[in-house]
C-alpha positions as CSV (number, residue, x, y, z in Angstrom):
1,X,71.2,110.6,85.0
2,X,74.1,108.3,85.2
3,X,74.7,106.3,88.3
4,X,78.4,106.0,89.0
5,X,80.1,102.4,88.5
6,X,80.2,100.8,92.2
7,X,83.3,99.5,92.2
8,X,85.7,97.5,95.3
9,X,88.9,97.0,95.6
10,X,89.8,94.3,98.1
11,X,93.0,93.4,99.4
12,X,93.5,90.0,100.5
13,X,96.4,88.3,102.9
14,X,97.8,89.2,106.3
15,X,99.9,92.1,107.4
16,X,101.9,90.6,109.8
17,X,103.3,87.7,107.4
18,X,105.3,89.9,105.2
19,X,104.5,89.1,101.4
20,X,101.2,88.0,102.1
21,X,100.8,91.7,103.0
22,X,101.0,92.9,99.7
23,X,96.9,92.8,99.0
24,X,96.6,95.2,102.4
25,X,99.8,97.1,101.0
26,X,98.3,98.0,97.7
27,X,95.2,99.3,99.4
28,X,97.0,101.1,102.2
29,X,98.7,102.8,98.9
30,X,95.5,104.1,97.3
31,X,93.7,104.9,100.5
32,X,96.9,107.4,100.8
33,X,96.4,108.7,97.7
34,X,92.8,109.3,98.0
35,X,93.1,111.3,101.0
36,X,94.3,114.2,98.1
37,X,93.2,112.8,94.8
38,X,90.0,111.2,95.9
39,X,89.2,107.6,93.3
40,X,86.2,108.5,90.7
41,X,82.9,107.5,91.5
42,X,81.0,105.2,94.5
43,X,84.7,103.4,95.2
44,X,85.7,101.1,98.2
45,X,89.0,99.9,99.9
46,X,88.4,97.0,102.1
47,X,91.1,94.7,103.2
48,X,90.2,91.1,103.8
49,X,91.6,87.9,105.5
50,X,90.6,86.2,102.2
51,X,88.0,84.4,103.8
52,X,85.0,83.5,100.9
53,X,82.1,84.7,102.8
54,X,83.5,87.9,103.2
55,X,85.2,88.5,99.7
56,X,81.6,87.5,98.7
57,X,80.0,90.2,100.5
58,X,81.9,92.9,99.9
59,X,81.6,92.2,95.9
60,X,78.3,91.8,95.7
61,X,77.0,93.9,93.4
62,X,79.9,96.2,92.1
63,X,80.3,96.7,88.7
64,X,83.7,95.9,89.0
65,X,85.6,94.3,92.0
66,X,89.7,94.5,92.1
67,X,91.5,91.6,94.5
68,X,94.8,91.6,95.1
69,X,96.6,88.8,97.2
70,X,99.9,87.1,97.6
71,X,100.6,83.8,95.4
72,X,102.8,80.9,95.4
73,X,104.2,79.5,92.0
74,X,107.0,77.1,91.3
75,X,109.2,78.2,90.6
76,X,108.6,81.7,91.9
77,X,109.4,85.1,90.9
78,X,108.9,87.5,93.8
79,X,106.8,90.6,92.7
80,X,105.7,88.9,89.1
81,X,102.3,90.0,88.8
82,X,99.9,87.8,87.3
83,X,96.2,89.0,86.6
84,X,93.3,86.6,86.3
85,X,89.6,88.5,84.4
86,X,86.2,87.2,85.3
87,X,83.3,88.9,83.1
88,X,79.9,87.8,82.9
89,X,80.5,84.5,84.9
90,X,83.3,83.7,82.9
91,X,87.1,83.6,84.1
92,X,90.1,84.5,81.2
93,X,93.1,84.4,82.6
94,X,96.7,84.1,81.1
95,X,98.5,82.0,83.2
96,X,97.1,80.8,86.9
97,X,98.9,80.9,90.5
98,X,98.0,79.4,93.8
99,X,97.0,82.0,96.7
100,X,98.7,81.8,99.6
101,X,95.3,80.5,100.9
102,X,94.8,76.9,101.5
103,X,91.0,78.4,100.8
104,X,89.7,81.6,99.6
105,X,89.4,83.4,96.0
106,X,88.6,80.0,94.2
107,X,86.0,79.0,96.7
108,X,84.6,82.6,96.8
109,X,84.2,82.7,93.2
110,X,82.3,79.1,92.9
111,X,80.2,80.0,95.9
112,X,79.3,83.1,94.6
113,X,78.3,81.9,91.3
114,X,76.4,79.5,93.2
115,X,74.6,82.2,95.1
116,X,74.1,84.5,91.4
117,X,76.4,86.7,93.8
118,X,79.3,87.4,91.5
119,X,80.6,91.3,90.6
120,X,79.7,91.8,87.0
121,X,83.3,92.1,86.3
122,X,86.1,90.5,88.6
123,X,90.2,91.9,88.3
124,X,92.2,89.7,90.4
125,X,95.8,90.7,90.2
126,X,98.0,88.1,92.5
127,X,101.7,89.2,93.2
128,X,104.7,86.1,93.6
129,X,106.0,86.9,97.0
130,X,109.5,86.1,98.6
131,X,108.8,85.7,102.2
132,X,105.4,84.7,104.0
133,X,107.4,84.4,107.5
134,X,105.6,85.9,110.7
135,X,107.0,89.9,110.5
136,X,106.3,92.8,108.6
137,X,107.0,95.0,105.4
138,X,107.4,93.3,102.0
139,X,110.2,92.3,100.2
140,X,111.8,94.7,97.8
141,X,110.9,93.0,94.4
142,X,107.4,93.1,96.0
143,X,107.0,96.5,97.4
144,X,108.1,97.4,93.6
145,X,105.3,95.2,92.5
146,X,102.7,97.1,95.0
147,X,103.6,100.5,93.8
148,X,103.1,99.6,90.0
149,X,100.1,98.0,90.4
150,X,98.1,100.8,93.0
151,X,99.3,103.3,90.0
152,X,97.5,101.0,87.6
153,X,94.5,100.1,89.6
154,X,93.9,104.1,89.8
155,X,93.8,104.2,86.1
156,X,91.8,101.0,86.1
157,X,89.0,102.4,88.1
158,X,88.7,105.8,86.0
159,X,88.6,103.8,83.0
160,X,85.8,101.9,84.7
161,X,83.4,105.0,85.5
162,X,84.5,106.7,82.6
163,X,82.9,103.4,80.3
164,X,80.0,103.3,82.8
165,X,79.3,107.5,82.5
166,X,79.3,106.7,79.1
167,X,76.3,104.8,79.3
């Protein structure tokens, strides 16, 4: 019998400073969809201050483990999406932007590899935001970005228990 994929998607930032929101957004997005479409298989929304102890524990051991959090690039682009893939202890990534962390994702992941406490496969999916001032609700070209990417993490997570049922 096939075990479903444990997979976690873990939104990183702070509600209450706008853009940096967009990691909780993107959850609070798919946990409102899963209320009527349930996601496939043994799946998890957690929101997260980004802190690496914690992102650490809530990945280990998923199959697959989705972070999304706020970045800051130079020059910026509000709601560009740029997506950074860790497999097997190895990160590819396209391009690279700074979290709105002065710590967090970077230090999780070398900890964790430290620790043999990596997901075997780690999505992280960081959004250019626009403001990061004390307040609430994103800014437009960022609530766009949130909505596009909760659609694609849905499909991202069947396509992951779809690969793993194959099995």
């Amino acid at each position: 019998m096939n075990t479903p994929a444990r997979v976690i998607v873990i939104g990183v930032g702070n509600e209450y400073r706008r853009d940096d929101g967009v990691g909780w957004a993107v959850v609070g997005r798919l946990a409102e969809r899963a209320r009527t479409r349930p996601l496939p298989g043994r799946t998890s929304l957690v929101v997260c201050d980004g802190d690496p102890a914690r992102l650490i524990s809530h990945w280990d051991g998923a199959d697959l483990a989705i972070v999304v959090d706020a970045a800051h690039t130079h020059p910026g682009q509000p709601g560009r999406v740029h997506r950074l893939v860790m497999e097997d202890g190895r990160l590819a990534a396209a391009d690279r932007a700074t979290s709105s962390h002065g710590l967090g994702l970077g230090d999780a992941v070398e900890l964790a590899r430290e620790l043999d406490r990596l997901p075997r496969r780690l999505v992280v999916y960081a959004v250019e935001g626009a403001d990061c001032s004390p307040g609430t609700g994103l800014s437009a070209p960022v609530e766009l970005a949130a909505a596009r990417l909760a659609a694609q993490i849905t499909k991202q997570v069947a396509r992951c228990q779809d690969r793993v049922g194959r099995r």
